[in-house]
Every structure is written in C-alpha cells, then in structure tokens.
C-alpha positions in Angstrom: 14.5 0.8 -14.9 13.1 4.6 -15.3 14.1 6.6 -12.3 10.3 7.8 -11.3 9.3 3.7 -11.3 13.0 3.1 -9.2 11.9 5.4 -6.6 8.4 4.6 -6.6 9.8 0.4 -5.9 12.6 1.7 -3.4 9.7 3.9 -1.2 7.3 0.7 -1.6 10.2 -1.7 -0.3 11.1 0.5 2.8 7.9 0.8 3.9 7.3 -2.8 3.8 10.7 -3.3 5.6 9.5 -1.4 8.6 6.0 -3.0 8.3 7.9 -6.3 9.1 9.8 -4.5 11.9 6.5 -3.9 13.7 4.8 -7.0 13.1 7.8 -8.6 14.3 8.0 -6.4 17.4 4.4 -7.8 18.3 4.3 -11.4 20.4 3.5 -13.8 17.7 1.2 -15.2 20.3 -0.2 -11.9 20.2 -0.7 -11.2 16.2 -4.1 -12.9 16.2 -5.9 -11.1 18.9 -7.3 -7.8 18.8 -6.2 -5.1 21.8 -9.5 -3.7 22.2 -12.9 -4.6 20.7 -12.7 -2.3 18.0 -9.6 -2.4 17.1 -8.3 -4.4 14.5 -5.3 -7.4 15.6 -2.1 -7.5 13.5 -3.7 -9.9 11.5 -6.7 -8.3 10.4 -4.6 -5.0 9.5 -2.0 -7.2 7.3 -4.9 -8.1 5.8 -6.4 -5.1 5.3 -3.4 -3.8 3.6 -3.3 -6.9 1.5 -7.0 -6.5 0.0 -6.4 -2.9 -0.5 -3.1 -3.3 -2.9 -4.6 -6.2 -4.8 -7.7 -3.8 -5.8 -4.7 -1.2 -6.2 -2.8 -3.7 -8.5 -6.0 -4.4 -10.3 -7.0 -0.8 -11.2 -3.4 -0.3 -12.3 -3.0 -3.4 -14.6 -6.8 -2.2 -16.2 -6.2 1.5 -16.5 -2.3 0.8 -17.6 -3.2 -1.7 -20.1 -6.3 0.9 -21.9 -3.7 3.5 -22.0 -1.4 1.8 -24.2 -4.0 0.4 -26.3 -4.6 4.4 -26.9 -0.5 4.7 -27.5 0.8 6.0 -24.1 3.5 7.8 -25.0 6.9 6.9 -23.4 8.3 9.0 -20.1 10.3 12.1 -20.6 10.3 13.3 -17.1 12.7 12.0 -14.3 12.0 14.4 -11.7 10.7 12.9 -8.4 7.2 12.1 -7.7 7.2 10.5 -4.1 6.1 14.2 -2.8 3.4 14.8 -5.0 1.4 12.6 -2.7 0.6 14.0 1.2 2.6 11.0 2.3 2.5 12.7 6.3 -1.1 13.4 6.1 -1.8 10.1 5.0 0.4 7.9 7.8 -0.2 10.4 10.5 -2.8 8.5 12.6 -4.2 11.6 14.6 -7.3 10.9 13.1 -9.4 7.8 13.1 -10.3 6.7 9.5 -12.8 3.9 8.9 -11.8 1.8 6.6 -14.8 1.3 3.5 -16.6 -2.4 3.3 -14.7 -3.2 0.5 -11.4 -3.6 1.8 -12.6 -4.1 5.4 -10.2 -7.4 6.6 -11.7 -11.1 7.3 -11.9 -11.7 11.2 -11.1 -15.6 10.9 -7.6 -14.4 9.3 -4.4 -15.5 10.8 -1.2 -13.3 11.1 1.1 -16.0 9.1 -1.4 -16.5 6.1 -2.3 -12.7 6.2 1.4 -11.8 5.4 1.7 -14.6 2.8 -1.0 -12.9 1.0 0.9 -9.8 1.8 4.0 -10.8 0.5 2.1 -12.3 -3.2 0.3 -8.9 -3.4 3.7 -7.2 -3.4 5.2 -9.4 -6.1 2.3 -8.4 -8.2 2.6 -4.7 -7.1 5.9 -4.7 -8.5 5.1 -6.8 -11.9 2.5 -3.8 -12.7 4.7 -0.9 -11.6 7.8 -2.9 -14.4 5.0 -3.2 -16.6 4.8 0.6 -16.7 8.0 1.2 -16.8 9.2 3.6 -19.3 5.6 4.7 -19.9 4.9 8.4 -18.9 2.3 7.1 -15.6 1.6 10.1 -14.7 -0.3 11.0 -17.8 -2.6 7.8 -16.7 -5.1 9.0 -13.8 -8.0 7.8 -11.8 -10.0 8.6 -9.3 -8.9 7.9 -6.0 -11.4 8.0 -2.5 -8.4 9.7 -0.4 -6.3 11.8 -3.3 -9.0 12.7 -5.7 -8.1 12.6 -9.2 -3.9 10.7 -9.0 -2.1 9.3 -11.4 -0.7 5.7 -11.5 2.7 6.7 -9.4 0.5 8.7 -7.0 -1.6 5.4 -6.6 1.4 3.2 -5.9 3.3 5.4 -3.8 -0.4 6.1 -1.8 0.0 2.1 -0.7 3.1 3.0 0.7 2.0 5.8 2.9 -1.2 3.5 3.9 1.3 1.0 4.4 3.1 3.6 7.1 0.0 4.5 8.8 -0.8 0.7 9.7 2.8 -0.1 10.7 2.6 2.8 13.3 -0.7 1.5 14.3 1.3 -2.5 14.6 3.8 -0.6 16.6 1.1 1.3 19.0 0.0 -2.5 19.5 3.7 -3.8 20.4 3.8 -1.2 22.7 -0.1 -1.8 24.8 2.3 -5.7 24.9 5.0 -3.7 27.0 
C-alpha cells in the first residue's frame, strides 16, 4: 500500500478506536437518550457520522472513478498529508457547528444499529481509499463545505477529524453520566 493511503487508513483507524472508547465510556442504557433537548444522544451522533462518510465515500468513489477514466496518473509523492488538513480546528469543539439537513441524524435511531451502520460505512471507506491507491489523490479535488477546494486524502482524513470532534462531544456526555 502507498505510504500517503497507509497513513491516511492508520489516522482513520485511530480515530475510530477512541470513538469506541467513548461510546463505550457512556451507560449503554444511556446511548439512546439525549442529555439536553438540543443536544444530540450517542446514537444520533453515530449516526450522524455514519451518513456523513457514506456521502464522503460516495463523492470519492464518483470523483475517483472520472479521474481515471481521464488517465490519473500514478503517485510520485510520499510525503505526509495528514497535516495539510486543520485537523485541531476541525475537532476542537469551542464552537458550536450546526450540522446541514443533509447529514442531520434520524431521531428513531438506536445506539447498536447506528454503530452497525458505522462499522459498514468504514469498510467501504477503506475499499475507496485501496481503490486509489497508487493513484496521485491529491491531484483529484472537490469542493468541500468546511475545507474549500481538498483533494481526495484531505476529504478522508477530514472524516477523521469530524470523527474526533464527536468522540470528544461522546466523552462530554460520559462525563454529564458521572
């Protein structure tokens, strides 16, 4: 595997081992309700974060797919690429962000299905980031609401960092359970 897709799949899988830390630090009686009206429950984040990688998964399996049609070349470059994305701006959650209506979660959700889906979005995370593999992603960009114009590692290793921000916000819940 190309080092930039390696470290790209070694960020994504740490940040979804300490997103299971947290949900596992919260009651599982507890992982359905919300702590305060508006706020979302464990649940409804997992959920959250599970519609916004399977668009994320979509728009990279689309725009990956056109650029090799057009004969993306292959990747030359093996320097890092985790820090060309504002990975503490993004989890830092100083300031509120409302989430847009497309990826807003389902209330009926439960915290057991919600990490199923979780868990199958992943798997397909990772099948589009090895399907890239060896191709030069960062020559592949589109627009993104938070980054502006990214390329495809940028979008993957973005999920990541929105990953991080709603596993501190899972662990501020753990902690109103305290």
């Amino acid at each position: 595997m190309h080092p930039r897709i390696q470290e790209v799949l070694d960020y994504l899988d740490s940040t979804r081992a300490d997103l299971d830390d947290a949900v596992q630090s919260v009651a599982p009686d507890r992982r359905d309700q919300r702590p305060a009206e508006d706020r979302w429950s464990v649940a409804e984040i997992l959920d959250h974060l599970h519609i916004a990688e399977r668009k994320t998964v979509k728009l990279i399996t689309i725009a990956l797919e056109a650029a090799k049609a057009k004969g993306l070349a292959q990747e030359t470059e093996t320097g890092a690429v985790l820090d060309t994305v504002p990975r503490a701006r993004i989890s830092n959650r100083a300031a509120r962000v409302s989430a847009p209506e497309a990826v807003m979660p389902r209330s009926d959700i439960d915290a057991a299905s919600a990490w199923a889906a979780l868990q199958q979005s992943r798997e397909k995370m990772r099948a589009a980031a090895a399907a890239g593999d060896g191709f030069a992603l960062s020559e592949v960009k589109q627009q993104h609401p938070a980054l502006g114009l990214a390329d495809l590692y940028q979008w993957m290793i973005f999920q990541g960092a929105h990953e991080a921000r709603h596993t501190a916000q899972i662990r501020e819940i753990a902690q109103q359970g305290n």
